[in-house]
N, C-alpha and C positions, 0 to 999 in steps of 0.2 A: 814161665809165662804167667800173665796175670789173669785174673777173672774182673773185669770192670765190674760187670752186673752185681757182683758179690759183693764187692768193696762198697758198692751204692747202696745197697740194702743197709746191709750195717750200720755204715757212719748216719743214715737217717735217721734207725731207732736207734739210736744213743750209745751202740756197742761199737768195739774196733772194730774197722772193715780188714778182713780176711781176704788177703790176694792167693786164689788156688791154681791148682795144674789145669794149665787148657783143657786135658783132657776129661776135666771132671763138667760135663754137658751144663748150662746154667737154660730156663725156659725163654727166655727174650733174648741169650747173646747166643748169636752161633758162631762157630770157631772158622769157618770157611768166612763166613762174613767178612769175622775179625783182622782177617788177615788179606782183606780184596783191596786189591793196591789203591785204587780210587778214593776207598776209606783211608787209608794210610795217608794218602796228598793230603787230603783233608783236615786229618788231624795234625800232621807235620806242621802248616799252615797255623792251622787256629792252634796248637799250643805252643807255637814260636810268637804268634801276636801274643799271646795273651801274658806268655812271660818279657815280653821285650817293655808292655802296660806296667811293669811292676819294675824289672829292673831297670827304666827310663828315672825312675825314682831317684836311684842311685845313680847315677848317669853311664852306664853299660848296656849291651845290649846282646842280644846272639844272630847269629846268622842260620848257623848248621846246629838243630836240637842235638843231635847224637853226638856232634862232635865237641862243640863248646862245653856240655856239660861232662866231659870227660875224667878232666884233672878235681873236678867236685869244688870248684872254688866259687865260679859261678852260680854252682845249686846253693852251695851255703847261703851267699847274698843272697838268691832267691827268696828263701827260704827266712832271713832274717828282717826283709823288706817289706813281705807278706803278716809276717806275724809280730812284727815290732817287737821281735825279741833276741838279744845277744848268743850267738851257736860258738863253741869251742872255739880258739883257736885255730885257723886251718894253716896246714903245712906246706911253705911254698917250695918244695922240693920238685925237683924234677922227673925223678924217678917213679916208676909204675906203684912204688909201694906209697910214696906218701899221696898219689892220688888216689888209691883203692883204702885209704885211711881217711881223706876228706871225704869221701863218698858215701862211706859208712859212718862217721859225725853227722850227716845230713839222713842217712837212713833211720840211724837212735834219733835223731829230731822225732823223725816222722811219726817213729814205733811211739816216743813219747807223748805224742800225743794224740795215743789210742786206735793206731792203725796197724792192724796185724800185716805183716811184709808174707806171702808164700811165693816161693821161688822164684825168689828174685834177689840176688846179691850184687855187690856194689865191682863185679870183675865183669860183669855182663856191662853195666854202665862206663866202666872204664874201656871195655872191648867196642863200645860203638854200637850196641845191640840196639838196633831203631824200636823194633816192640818196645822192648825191656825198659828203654828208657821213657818210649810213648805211654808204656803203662806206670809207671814211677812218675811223669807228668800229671796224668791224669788223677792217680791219686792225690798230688800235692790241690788237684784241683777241687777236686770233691770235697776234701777236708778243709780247707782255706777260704771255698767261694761257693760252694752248692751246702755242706752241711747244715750252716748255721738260716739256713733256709727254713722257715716252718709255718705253711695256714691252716689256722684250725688244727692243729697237733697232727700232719699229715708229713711223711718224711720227707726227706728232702727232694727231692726226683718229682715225688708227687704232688709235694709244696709248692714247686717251681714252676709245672704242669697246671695248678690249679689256679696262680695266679698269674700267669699270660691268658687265662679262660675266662677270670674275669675283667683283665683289664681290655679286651680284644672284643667281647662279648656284646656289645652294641654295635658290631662293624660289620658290613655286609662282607659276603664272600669268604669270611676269615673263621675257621672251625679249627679251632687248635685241639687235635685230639694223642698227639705226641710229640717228638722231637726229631722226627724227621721228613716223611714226605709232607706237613700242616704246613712245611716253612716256605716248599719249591715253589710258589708264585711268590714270593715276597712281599703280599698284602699283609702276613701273620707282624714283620716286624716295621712296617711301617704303622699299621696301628697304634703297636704298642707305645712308638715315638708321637705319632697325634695325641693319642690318649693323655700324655702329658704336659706336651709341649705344642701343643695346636698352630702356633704362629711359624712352624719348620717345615709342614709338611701341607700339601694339600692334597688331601686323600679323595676328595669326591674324583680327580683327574685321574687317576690308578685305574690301569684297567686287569684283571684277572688274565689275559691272556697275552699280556706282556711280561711274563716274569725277570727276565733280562733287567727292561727298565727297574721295576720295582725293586730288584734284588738290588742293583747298582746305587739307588735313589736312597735307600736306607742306611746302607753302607756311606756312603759319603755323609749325610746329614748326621749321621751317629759321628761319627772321626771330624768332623767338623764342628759342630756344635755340644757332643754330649761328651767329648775325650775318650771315644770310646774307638782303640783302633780297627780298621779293618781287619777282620781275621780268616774271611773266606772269600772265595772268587766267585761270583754268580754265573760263570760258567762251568765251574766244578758241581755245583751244586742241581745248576738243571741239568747239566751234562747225566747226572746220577741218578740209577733207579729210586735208589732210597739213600740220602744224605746221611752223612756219618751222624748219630747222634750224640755221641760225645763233644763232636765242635759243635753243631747247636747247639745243646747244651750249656757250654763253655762259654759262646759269644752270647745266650742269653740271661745267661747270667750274670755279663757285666750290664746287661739293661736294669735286672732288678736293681741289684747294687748303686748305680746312676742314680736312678728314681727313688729307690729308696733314702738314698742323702737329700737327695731334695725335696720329698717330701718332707723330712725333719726338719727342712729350712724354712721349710716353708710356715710350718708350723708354728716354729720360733719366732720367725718373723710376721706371723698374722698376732701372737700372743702381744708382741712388741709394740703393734700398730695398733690393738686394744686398747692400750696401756696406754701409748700416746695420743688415739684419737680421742678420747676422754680427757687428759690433760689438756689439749687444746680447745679442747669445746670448752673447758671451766674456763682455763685464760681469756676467750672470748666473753664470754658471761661477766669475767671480773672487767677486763676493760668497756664491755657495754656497759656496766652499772657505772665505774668512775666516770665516762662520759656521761650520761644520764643526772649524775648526783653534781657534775661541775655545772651544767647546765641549769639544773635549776636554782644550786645555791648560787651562780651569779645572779639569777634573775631577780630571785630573794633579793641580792645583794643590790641593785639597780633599782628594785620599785621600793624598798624601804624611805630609803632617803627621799620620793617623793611623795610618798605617808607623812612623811615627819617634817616639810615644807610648809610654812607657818605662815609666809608670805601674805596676808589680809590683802583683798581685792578694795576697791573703791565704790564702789556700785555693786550691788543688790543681782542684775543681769551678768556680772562679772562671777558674783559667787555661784548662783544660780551656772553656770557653766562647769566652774568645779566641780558640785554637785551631780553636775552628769556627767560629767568626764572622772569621777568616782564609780558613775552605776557602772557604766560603761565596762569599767576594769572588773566589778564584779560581777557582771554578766557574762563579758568577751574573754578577758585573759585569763581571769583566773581559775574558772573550772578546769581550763584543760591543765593546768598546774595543779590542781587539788589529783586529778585523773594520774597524773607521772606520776605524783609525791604515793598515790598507792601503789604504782604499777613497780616502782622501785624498791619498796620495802615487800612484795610479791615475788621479785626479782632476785632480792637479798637472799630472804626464807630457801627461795627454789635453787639457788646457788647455793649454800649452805650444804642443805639436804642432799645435793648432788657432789659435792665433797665429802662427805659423811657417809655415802654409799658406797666410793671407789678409795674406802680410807685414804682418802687424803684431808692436810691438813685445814682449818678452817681457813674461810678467806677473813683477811682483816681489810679494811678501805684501806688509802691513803690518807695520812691525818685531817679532818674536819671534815672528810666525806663518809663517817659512818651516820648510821639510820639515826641516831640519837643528833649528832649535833644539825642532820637536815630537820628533824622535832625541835631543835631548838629554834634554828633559823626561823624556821615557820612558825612557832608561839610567837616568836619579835614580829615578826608579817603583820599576823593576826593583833597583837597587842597594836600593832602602829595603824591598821585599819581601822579600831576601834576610837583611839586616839583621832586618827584624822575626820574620819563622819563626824564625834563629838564637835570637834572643835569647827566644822564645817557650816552646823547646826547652829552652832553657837557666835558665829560670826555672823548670819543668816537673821540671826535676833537682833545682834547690834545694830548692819545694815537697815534694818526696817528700824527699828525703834529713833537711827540716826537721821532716816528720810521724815518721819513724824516728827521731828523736835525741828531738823532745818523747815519742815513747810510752814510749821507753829509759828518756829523766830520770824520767816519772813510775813506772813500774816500779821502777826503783832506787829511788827518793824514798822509793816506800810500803815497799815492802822494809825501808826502816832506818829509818822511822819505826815500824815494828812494832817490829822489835828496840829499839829506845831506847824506847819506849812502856813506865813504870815504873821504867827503871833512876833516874832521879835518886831518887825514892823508897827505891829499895835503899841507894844509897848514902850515902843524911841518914837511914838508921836509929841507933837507940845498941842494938843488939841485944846488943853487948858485954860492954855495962856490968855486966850479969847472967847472961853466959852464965860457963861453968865453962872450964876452960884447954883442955878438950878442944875446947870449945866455940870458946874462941877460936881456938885452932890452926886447929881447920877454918875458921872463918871467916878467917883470915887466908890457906889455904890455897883458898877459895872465893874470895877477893880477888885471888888472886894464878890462879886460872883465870876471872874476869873482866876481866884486866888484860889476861892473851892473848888473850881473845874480842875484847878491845876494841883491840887493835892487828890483828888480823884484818879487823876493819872498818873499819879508816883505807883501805884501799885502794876501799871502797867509797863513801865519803864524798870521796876524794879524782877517782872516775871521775864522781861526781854534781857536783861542781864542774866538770871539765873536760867535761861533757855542754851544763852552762849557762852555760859561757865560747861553746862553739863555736853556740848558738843563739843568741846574742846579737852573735856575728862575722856569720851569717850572716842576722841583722837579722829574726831571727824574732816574728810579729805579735803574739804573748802572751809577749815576753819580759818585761814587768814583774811576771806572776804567777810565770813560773817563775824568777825573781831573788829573789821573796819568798820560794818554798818553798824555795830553797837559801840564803839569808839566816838563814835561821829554823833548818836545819840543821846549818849552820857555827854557829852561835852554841851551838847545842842540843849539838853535838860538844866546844865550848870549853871548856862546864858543866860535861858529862859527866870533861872532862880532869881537869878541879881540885877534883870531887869525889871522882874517884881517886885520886888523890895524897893530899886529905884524908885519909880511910878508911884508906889507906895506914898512915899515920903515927898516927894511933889505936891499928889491929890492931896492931904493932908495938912500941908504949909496954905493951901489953897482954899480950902474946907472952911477956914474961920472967916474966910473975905464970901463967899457961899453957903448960902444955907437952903436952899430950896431942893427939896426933894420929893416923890412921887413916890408913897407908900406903895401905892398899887403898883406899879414897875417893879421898887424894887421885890416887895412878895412873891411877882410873878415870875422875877428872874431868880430869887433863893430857891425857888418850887422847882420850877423848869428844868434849872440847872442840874439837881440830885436823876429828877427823874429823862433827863435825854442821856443822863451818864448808865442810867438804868437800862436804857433801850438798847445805850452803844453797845455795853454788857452782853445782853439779850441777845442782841444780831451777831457777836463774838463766837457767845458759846452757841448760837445755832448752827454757826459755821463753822466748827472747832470739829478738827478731826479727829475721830477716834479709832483706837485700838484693841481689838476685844481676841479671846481665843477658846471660848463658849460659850455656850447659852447662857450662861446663870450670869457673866460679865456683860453681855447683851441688856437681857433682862433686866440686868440692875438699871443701866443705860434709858431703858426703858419707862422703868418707875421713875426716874429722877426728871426725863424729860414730862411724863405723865406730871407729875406735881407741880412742875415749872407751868404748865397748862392753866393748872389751877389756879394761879395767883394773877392771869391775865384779868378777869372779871375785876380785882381790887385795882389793877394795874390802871385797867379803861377808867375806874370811880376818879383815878389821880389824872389822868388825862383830861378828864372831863372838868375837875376841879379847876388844872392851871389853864384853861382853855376859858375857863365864866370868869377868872379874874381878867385877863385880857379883855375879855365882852363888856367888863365892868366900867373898864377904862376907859372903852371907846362908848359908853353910856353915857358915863361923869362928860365926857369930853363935849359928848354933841348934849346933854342937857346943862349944862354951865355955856355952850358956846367957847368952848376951847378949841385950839387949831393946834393939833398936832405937827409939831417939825420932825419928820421922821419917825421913826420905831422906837423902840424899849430902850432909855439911853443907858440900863444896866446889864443888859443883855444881847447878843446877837441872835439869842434859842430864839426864832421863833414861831409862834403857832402854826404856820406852813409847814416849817422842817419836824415840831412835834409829832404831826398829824404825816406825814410821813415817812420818818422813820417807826413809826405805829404802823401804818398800812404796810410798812417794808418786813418787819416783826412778825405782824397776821401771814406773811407771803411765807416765811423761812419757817414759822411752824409747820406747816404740812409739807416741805421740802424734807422740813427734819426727821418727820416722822415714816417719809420713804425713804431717808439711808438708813433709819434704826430696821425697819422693816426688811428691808434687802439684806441688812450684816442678819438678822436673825435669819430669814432662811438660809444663809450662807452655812450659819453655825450650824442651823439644821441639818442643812445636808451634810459638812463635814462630819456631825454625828452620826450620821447614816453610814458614813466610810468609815467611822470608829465599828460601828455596829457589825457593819457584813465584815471588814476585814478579823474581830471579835469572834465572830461564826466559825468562818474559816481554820482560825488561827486555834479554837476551843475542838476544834475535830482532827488537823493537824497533826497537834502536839500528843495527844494521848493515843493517837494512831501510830505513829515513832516511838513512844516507849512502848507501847504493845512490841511491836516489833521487835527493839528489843530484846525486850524478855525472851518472845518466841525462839529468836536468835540464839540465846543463851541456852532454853532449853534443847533446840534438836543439835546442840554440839553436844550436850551432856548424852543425848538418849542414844544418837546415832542410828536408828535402827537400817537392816539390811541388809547389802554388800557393799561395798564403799564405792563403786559404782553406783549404784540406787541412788545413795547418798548424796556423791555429785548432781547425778542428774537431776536429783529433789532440789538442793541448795541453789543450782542454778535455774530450776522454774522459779525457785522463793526466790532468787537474785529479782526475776524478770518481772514477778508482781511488784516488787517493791521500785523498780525501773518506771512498771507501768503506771506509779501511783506520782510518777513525777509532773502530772498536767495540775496535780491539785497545788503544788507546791510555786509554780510559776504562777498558775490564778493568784496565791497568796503577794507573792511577786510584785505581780500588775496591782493586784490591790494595796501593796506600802509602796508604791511607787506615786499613786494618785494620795495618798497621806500624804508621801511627803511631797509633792508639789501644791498640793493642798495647805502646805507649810501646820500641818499637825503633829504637835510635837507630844502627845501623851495618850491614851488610851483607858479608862479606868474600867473599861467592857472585858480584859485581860489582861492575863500577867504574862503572854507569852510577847516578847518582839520576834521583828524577823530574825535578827541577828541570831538572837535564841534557836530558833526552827530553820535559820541553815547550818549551826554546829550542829544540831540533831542530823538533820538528813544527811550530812557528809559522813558523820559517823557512823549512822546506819549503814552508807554504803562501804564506806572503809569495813564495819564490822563484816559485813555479808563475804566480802573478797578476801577478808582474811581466812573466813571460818574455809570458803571454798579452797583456799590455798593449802589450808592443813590436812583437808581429804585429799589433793593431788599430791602432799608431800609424800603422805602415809600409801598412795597408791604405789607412788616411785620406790617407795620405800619396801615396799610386798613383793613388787613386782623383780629387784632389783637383788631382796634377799630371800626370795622365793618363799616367803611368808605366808600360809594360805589362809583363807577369809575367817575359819573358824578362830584360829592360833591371833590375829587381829580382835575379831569379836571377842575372846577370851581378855585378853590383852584389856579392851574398852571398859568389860566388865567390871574388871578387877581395880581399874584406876577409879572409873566413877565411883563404884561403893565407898573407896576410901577419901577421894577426896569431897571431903566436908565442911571446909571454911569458905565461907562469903566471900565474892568480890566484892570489895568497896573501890575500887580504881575508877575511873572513868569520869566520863563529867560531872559535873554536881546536878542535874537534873535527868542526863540521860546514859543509863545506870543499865546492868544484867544484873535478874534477882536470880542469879544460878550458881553453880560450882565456881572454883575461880580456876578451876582448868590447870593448877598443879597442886604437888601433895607435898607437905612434909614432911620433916626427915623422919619422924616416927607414925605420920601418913604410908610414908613409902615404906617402913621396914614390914607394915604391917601384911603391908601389899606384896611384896615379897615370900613373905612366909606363907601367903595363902596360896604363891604360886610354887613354893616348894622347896624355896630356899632356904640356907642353915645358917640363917643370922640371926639366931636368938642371943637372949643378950648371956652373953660369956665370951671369954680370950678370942677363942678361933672365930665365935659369929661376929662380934664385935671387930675383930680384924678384916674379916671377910665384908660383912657391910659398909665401913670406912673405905674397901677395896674399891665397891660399885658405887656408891657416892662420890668419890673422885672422877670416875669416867660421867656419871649421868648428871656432876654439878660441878664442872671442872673451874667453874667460880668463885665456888661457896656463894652461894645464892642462899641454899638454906632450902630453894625448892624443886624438886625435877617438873619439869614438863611432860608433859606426852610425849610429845616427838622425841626427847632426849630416852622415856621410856622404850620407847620402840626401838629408836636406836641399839639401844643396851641391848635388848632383849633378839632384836637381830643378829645382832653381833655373835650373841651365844647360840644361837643355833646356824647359823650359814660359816658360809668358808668364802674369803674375795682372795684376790691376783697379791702378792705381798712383793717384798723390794728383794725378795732370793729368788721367786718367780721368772723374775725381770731378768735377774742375774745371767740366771741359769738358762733364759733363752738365748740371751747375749754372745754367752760363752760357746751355746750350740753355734751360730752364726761366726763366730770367729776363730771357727774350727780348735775349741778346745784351750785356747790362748787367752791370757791374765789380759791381752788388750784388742782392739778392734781399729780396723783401719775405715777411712771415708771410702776406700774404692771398694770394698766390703758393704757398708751399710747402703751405696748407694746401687749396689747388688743386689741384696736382697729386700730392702724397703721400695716401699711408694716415692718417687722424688721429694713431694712436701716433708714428709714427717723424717725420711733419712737427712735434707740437709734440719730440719727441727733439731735433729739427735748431734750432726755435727757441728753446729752453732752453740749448742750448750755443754757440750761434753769436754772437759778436763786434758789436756796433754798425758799422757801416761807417762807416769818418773819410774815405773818398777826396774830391777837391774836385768828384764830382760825385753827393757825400751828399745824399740827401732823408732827411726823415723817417720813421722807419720800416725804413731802410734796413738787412739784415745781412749780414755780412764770409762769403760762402760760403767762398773761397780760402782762409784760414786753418783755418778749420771744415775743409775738406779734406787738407790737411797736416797737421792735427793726427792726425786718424784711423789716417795711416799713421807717427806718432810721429815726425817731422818737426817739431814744436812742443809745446808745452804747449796744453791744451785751455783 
């Protein structure tokens, strides 16, 4: 007979279990018990499930324990099914010896592996002995499915006991305090199944004094769902004072076992879903940034080419509209473009650092979408913004400069189209032919005072031509009308020429049959004439518009008409002069009794029109002298917009390079926790945000410049163009700097890095890095560290933190080691962050591509491949079809169908292969 109790002790602390003579008393088994038939059903029962669980394996099964396991051929497959390992030969003889010969190859099994056999031999098993063989069961059980049981180094019995105690332990009603009467309502093993598997049971409906139900309900839901068969009758068991406890035992120990594989699966595949929900958060990351970076390099792409549209407008209001459909783009569109172009290189950095954490490989863009060529893009932007305002400004000049020369031409035009308006008439007269010699005289002497009037205004026919040469250089839009009206002029001038000279040679043939002439006429016409050409002059330039674009061109404007003033007193003496010789005339006339026929026969000037266009002259000087007056406070006040925009622009600008600096310094100093640091960084973000009213003021104030049409300032040297590259930079710098304390936070936090091990880390790199930044704008500059170290920077840094890269073979090898990881470009410089990285690296431990493997392998229950009905078993839907969308056919030669390559899918992950 066996001793169970014995055998149980044993095999827990680690010794053979000792089967003894019933009659040797054990303290928990009694022998009467042992042998109470009800126990006996019982275990008949649960060790016929529990071996039929195993040899289902094999595809066999038993009906009758005592009898099947007779001939010992069945115990052997038992027994080989159980422990996956090859047992003798067995003899398929018919005869009582060759089964009492397999029965003892399964008994040496058993002894072999460290279970002492007492009185128990393999002719009792052959004879049908129910104990003998129930006890020979029970041992196979203990050793194969209770032994390897251990919590907290407690044996087996009591390992098994102590974790249905805790897994049951938050359940009402359920006090598991052994293995037999804790089970008779059946709350003890539905527990156990909620506790795992929550969605099979619902335990709040359980009631305690339904044990029936409850027993049944377990039962089933186990053999249904966990493969677990039924092994006892819940009528047996409440039927019973006290339940056998070796089939409890027995049937609950396929729950741990259950649970226990799943828990490992579980495990495996939380490990798996790590691994993967981080790969998919980067792929998301890479594809927001290529969206991101395609977006705005088209946009680049799209508004260049209307920068670099050269197209000249017609009109002054036509450019003037460019000019603000310019502000417009750089008021409206393009900040929030300047806002992505940082938010993307943020974006990049924090992607990066997030590859670098989960070792994985760097991301690289898609060609033309890294962060350099979206810097290049954007320098073209910016270069063709520059280009375009120039050239805007500069069209803007032509415009005005080409509406003052057409309002000039037409001015002068009418002017000498008045005057020549009739003369060819005068000159195709025959007035001659019948005048008397006095007659002729003077007409010849009238000839000869329109010959000077008309060389007087060659110089204005000649400024009306060189007005419509210089509109037509400067490719003015109605240059073909005013090429007509000065076509028409020159030709009208040509007439006028060779009808004087005609006339000429007439009066002259005439002249010798005539001699009478009137001194006093003709003096009064040689005077007259210089001087109303003087007036016409006079009234010209008083009305002649001017172009000025400061005070001091005012100014001059000013003296020049001041001194024109001047010369009016001598101007009136000549007025007054040709005005007494006409008085003269009509003296001589009435004291001789002369009778005048008509006016001045040499002249048509006369002393009416002298007299006023003189009073017209007196009229247009103080007319003149309120446009000089008006353009001067004009200029005046545009100085005043030079001046305050000068203010503004002088406070500004050295507020931005403060900045700066400041910038520069609290990256070097860092002080804090890196936290602190953020939070500091981002109130300095917020001042320098709040400082943006003074920046718009500036704004508004070169916006009234330039509608002001002021194109220079000598009150500063700063433009705005200047003071929005500063301020963009500023805030670029600000967000970068705040970028590299969230990288370094990711970075701590990721490699469990603690604040002091960081602050050491800070120390060490500022002390060494000692060379200047010179990058950056050419005015808007950090006077600080340049925030990486050199190769003999860094070695030096190195050796103060401990390292053995002095210079010799091994340090010198060993340094070339770490320069390859923290400069895997040969840059020549590390970074910080490439610092930290490194220095993470050497002290943390991350998830590696054998990790991955080796969860895999758990999940594919130990097999070279993995199937989709598998992954899609143990993963989350998303990330299992993830896994089978990218995972490889498996070609190994123990390929089935269906089969996919986990191992490479795992190496690929940590860029170890192509995907």
């Amino acid at each position: 007979m066996v001793d169970y109790h014995s055998s149980n002790n044993q095999a827990s602390s680690g010794g053979p279990a000792v089967y003894m003579d019933p009659r040797e008393q054990e303290n928990d088994w009694d022998r009467d018990l042992l042998l109470d038939p009800a126990w006996e059903k019982q275990q008949r029962k649960t060790f016929t499930a529990w071996c039929n669980s195993h040899l289902r394996k094999a595809g066999t099964q038993i009906e009758n324990i005592e009898e099947d396991f007779r001939d010992g051929l069945k115990l052997m497959l038992l027994l080989e099914v159980i422990s996956g390992e090859r047992l003798p030969k067995p003899e398929r003889g018919k005869m009582r010896v060759h089964k009492i010969n397999n029965v003892n190859k399964a008994l040496d099994y058993i002894a072999s592996k460290g279970v002492k056999l007492v009185s128990i031999g393999a002719e009792e098993i052959v004879d049908g002995n129910a104990k003998m063989t129930l006890g020979m069961i029970w041992t196979i059980i203990l050793r194969f499915a209770i032994q390897d049981i251990s919590v907290e180094e407690t044996s087996a019995k009591e390992g098994l006991l102590l974790w249905c105690q805790r897994k049951t332990a938050p359940y009402k009603n359920v006090n598991v305090q052994n293995f037999h009467i804790s089970w008779k309502d059946g709350l003890a093993f539905n527990a156990l199944i909620h506790r795992h598997r929550p969605e099979l049971i619902d335990y709040d409906k359980l009631r305690k004094d339904d044990p029936l139900t409850n027993l049944n309900n377990a039962f089933e839901v186990a053999e249904k769902y966990l493969d677990i068969p039924k092994m006892m009758d819940a009528e047996d068991i409440v039927g019973t004072l006290r339940p056998d406890e070796k089939a409890i035992m027995t049937y609950v120990s396929c729950f741990y076992h259950a649970f226990s594989g799943a828990q490992k699966a579980e495990t495996a595949a939380n490990r798996i879903c790590k691994v993967l929900a981080v790969n998919q958060e980067n792929e998301h990351l890479m594809e927001d940034y290529e969206k991101l970076a395609s977006d705005l390099l088209e946009w680049i792409r799209r508004t260049i080419p209307w920068l670099e549209n050269r197209a000249p407008e017609k009109t002054m209001a036509e450019m003037q509209q460019k000019l603000e459909d310019f502000r417009g783009y750089r008021r409206v569109h393009k900040p929030p473009k300047v806002q992505e172009k940082c938010q993307l290189e943020i974006n990049f950095n924090t992607l990066q650092t997030k590859l670098r954490l989960s070792n994985r490989p760097a991301f690289m863009p898609s060609e033309g979408r890294m962060v350099s060529d979206i810097n290049g893009s954007w320098h073209n932007l910016e270069g063709a913004e520059k280009g375009y305002e120039e050239w805007m400004l500069n069209e803007i000049r032509r415009l005005e400069r080409l509406d003052h020369l057409a309002e000039k031409f037409r001015q002068k035009a009418t002017i000498h189209e008045s005057w020549t308006d009739g003369k060819e008439a005068m000159l195709t007269q025959k007035d001659y032919e019948t005048a008397s010699l006095s007659e002729v005289k003077a007409l010849l002497r009238k000839h000869e005072a329109f010959e000077s009037d008309l060389a007087a205004h060659q110089d204005r026919v000649e400024q009306i031509a060189a007005i419509a040469q210089e509109l037509n250089e400067l490719d003015y839009y109605d240059s073909p009308s005013v090429n007509a009206r000065c076509q028409k002029i020159c030709e009208q001038w040509d007439a006028l020429g060779s009808l004087t000279q005609s006339r000429r040679e007439s009066l002259e043939r005439t002249e010798k049959q005539l001699e009478s002439i009137d001194e006093l006429y003709l003096e009064y016409a040689k005077r007259a004439a210089p001087f109303n050409n003087w007036m016409e002059g006079a009234m010209e330039d008083l009305q002649d518009m001017f172009i000025v674009h400061n005070i001091e061109e005012i100014q001059g404007l000013i003296t020049a008409h001041e001194q024109f003033k001047s010369t009016l007193p001598e101007a009136n003496k000549e007025r007054e002069a040709i005005q007494a010789i006409q008085a003269e005339v009509q003296k001589i006339a009435q004291y001789n009794g002369i009778k005048l026929s008509g006016g001045n026969p040499y002249t048509t000037i006369t002393p009416k029109s002298i007299d006023d266009k003189w009073h017209k002259v007196e009229q247009l000087v103080p007319q003149r002298d309120r446009a000089l007056q008006e353009e001067l406070a004009k200029q005046q006040s545009n100085d005043h917009l030079r001046r305050k925009f000068a203010t503004q622009a002088n406070i500004v600008g050295p507020w931005i390079q403060t900045k700066m600096e400041e910038i520069g310094r609290i990256s070097i100093e860092m002080n804090g926790t890196l936290e602190d640091q953020l939070v500091n960084l981002r109130e300095y973000e917020q001042s320098i945000i709040e400082y943006k009213p003074n920046i718009d003021q500036l704004e508004g104030d070169h916006q009234l410049i330039q509608e002001a049409l002021i194109f220079d300032n000598k009150y500063t040297a700063y433009t705005m163009e200047h003071l929005r590259v500063g301020w963009e930079q500023l805030l670029t710098t600000i967000a970068r700097t705040i970028n590299e304390i969230e990288n370094q936070i990711l970075t701590r936090d990721a490699k469990g890095i603690s604040q002091e091990q960081l602050h050491e880390y800070r120390t060490s790199f500022n002390h060494f890095d000692k060379k200047g930044n010179s990058g950056g704008s050419k005015a808007w500059t950090r006077l600080d560290h340049s925030g990486a170290l050199m190769a003999e920077e860094f070695k030096a840094c190195l050796i103060s933190l401990g390292y053995d890269v002095e210079n010799n073979k091994a340090g010198d090898a060993e340094f070339a080691r770490i320069m390859g990881i923290v400069d895997p470009n040969n840059s020549g410089a590390v970074t910080f962050q490439a610092f930290i990285d490194f220095m993470s690296r050497e002290t943390t431990d991350t998830d590696t591509a054998d990790q991955v493997i080796a969860s895999f392998k758990i999940l594919a229950a130990d097999k070279n491949f993995i199937t989709a009905e598998e992954l899609r078993r143990e993963l989350p839907p998303d990330q299992a079809e993830y896994c089978i969308a990218r995972m490889a056919p498996y070609s190994g030669p123990d390929a089935k169908p269906g089969a996919l390559d986990y191992m490479s899918f795992s190496t690929a992950l940590y860029g170890e292969s192509d995907l």
